[in-house]
N, C-alpha and C positions, 0 to 999 in steps of 0.2 A: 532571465532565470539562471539562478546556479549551476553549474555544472552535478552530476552524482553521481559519483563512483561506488558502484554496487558491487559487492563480494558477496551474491547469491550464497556459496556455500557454504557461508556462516550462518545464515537464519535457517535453510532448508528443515533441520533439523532440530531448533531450539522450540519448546513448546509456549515460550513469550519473549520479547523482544526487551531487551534492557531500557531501552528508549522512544516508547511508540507513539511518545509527544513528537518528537521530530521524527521521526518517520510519515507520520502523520499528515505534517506538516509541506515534508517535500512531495510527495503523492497530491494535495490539495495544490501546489504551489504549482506542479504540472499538470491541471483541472482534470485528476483523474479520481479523484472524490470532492464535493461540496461540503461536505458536511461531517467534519472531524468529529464532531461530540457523541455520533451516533458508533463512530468506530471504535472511540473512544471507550466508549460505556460495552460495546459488545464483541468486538473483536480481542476477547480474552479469555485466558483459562477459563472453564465452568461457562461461558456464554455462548450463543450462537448466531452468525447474522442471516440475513434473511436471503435465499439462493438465488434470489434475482437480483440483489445488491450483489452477490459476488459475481455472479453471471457479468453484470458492468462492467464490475471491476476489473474482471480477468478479461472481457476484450477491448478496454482503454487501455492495461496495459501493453498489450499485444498490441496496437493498434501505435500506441509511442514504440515499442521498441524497434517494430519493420520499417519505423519512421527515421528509425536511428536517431530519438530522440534522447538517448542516455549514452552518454560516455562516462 
């Protein structure tokens, strides 16, 4: 896996991401989503995703970062 240098405090605050094909893409690449298309399609302005998809999401993330799996 690639290395990912995240600068949190750039997105915190943007209400869509300039890039969320690869954003996407490294999130899936670190299997902490399966299934881009559905993020794809609903993780954007005017959309909503479903609270137990984020529910996941938020502790895969959590669960890579105690892992110290992002530098």
């Amino acid at each position: 896996m690639r290395k990912v240098y995240l600068n949190i405090s750039i997105y915190l605050f943007k209400e869509e991401s300039p890039d969320l094909d690869s954003e996407l893409d490294v999130v899936q690449e670190f299997r902490i989503i399966q299934s881009p298309d559905y993020w794809k399609q609903n993780a954007v302005k005017g959309k909503n995703v479903a609270g137990e998809y984020a529910a996941i999401l938020i502790k895969r993330v959590a669960a890579l970062l105690m892992k110290g799996g992002i530098s």
